[in-house]
C-alpha positions in Angstrom: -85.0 -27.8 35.2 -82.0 -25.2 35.1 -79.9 -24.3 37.6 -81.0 -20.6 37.6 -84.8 -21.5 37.6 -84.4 -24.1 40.8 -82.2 -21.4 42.8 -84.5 -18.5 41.9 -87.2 -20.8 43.7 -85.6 -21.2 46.2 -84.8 -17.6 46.5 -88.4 -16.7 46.2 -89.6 -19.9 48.6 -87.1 -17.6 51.2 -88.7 -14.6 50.7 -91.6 -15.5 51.1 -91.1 -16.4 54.5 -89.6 -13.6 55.8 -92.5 -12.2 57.5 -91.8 -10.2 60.8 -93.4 -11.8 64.0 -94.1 -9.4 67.0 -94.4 -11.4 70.4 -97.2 -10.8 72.8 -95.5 -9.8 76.2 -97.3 -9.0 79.2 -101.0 -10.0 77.8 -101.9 -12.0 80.6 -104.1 -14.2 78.9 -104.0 -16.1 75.7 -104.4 -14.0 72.4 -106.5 -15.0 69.6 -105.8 -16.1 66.5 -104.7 -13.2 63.1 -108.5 -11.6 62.8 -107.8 -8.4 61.2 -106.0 -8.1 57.4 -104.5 -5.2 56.8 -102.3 -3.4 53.9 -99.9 -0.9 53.9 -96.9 0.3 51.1 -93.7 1.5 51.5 -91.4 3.0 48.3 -88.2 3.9 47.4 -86.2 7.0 46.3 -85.3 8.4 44.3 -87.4 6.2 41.8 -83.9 5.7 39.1 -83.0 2.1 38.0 -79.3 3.0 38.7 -77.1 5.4 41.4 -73.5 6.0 41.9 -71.3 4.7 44.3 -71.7 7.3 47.3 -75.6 7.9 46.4 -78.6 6.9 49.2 -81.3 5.3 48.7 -84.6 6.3 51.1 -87.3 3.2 52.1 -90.3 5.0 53.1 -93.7 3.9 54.9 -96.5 6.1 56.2 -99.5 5.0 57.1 -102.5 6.0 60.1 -102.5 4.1 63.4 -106.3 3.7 61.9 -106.3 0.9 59.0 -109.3 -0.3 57.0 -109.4 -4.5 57.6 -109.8 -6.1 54.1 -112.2 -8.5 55.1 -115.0 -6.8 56.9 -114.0 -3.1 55.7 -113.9 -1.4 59.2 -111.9 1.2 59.9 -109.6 -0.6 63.3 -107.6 1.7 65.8 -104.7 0.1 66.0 -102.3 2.6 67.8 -99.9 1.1 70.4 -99.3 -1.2 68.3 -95.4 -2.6 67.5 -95.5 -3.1 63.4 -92.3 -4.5 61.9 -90.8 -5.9 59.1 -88.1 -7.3 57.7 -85.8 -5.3 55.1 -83.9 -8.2 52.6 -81.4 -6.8 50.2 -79.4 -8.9 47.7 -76.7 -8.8 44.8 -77.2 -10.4 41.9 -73.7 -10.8 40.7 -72.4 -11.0 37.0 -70.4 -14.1 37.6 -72.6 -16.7 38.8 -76.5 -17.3 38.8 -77.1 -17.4 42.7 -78.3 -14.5 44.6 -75.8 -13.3 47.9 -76.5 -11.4 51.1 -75.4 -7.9 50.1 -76.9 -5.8 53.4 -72.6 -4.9 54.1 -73.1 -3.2 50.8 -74.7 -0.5 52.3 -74.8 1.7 55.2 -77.7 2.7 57.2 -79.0 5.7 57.8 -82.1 5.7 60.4 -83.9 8.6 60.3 -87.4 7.2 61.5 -88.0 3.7 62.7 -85.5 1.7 64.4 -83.3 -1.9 64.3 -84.6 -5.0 66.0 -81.6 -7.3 66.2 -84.5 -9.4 64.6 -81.3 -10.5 62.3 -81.8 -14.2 61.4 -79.3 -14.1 58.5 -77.8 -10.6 58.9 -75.5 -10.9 55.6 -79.4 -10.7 53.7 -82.0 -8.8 56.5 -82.7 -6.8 58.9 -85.7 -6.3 61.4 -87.2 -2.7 61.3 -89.7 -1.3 63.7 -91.8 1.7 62.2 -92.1 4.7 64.5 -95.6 5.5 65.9 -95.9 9.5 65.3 -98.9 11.2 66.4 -101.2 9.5 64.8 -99.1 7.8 61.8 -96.8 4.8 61.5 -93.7 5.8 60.0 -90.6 4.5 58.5 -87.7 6.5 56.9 -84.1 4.5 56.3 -81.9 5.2 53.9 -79.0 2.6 52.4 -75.7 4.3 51.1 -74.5 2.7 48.2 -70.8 1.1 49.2 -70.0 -1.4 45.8 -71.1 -1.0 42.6 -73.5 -3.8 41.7 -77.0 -4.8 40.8 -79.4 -5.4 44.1 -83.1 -6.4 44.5 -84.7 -5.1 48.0 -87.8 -5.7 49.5 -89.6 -5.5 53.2 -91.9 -8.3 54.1 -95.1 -8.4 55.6 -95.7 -7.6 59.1 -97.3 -10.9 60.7 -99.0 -11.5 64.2 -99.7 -7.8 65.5 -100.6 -7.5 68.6 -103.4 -5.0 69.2 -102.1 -3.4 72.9 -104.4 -3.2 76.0 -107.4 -5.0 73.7 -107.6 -8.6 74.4 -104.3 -9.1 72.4 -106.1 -9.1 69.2 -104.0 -9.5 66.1 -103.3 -8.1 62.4 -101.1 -9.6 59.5 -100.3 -6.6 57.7 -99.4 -7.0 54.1 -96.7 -4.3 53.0 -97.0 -3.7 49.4 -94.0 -1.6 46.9 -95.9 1.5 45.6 -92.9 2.6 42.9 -94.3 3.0 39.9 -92.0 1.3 37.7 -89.5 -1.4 40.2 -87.1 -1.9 37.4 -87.9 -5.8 37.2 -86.0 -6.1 33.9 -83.1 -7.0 36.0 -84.4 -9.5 38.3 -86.0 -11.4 34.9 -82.1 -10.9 32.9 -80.7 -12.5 36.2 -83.5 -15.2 36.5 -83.8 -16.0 33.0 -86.8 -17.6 32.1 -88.4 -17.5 35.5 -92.0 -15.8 35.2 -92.9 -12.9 37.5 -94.7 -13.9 40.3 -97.6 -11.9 42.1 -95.2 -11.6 45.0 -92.0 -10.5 42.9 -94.2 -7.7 41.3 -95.7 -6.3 44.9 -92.3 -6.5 46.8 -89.1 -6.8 45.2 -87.4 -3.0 44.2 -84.5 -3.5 41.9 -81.2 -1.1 41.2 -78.1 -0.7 39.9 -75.0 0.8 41.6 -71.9 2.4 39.3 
């Protein structure tokens, strides 16, 4: 098997697992097991395959404190609730076939939401907490291009949600990319040869920087 097509696997095996965790603190008593599924989406902007050097980037998320469960289809209140997720971003670089950490490529702008220090490799992610508004999770970063380059970002699923001051129930919240077209021509020219996967096509946003 190529080179390319075992380190894109193992690139995809990786994002795959980054999925945020939220510990319970303070529940008092033990918390069931993940009984609620959930989806959400997030987007970026402006929807361009390339920027300049200079330009930003916005990651958005909205979505009610109130989210329909995809297995039983009731409408759950889930406000109180701490929802995170990881944000990956990496380079695909001309001169070699392995993807690098490329988060010091850009600054951060937080305008809703805030860090974590949930930072297991900090070169690739970052933990994000959305911000509970009224009655609306929200999430507004923006990423200032520093290098020129070619980048594929994505923010994982939200994992183990803790339901507050209601018997510590829990959500895994799948968070879905809702651009209409996430320029996926340069993640296959990079991986060459490598099909799409349903995971690639329902997370991964890719760019270039001038």
């Amino acid at each position: 098997m190529p080179n390319t097509i075992i380190n894109a696997m193992k690139i995809l095996t990786s994002l795959l697992a980054i999925v945020f965790f939220v510990t319970a603190l303070g529940c008092g008593k033990p918390c069931v097991e993940a009984q609620y599924q959930f989806s959400m989406q997030e987007s970026f902007s402006p929807d361009r395959d390339s920027i300049l050097v200079g330009d930003t980037i916005f990651m958005l998320s909205s979505h009610s404190t109130s989210f329909r469960d995809n297995s039983i289809n009731d409408l759950i209140d889930f406000s109180g609730s701490q929802i995170g997720a990881n944000l990956r971003v990496l380079s695909m670089p001309t001169n070699t076939n392995v993807v690098i950490g490329a988060m010091n490529d850009f600054a951060f702008l937080i305008y809703q939401g805030k860090t974590t220090g949930n930072d297991n490799l900090p070169s690739e992610n970052k933990g994000l907490l959305l911000e509970e508004n009224s009655s609306n999770y929200e999430l507004n970063i923006g990423l200032i291009a520093k290098q020129k380059g070619t980048y594929l970002v994505s923010l994982g699923n939200s994992g183990g949600i803790i339901k507050k001051n209601h018997g510590c129930e829990k959500a895994d919240i799948e968070i879905d990319n809702s651009n209409v077209n996430n320029h996926l021509y340069f993640y296959e020219n990079f991986f060459s040869g490598l099909p799409l996967s349903d995971y690639t096509k329902t997370h991964i946003y890719c760019f270039k920087v001038y």
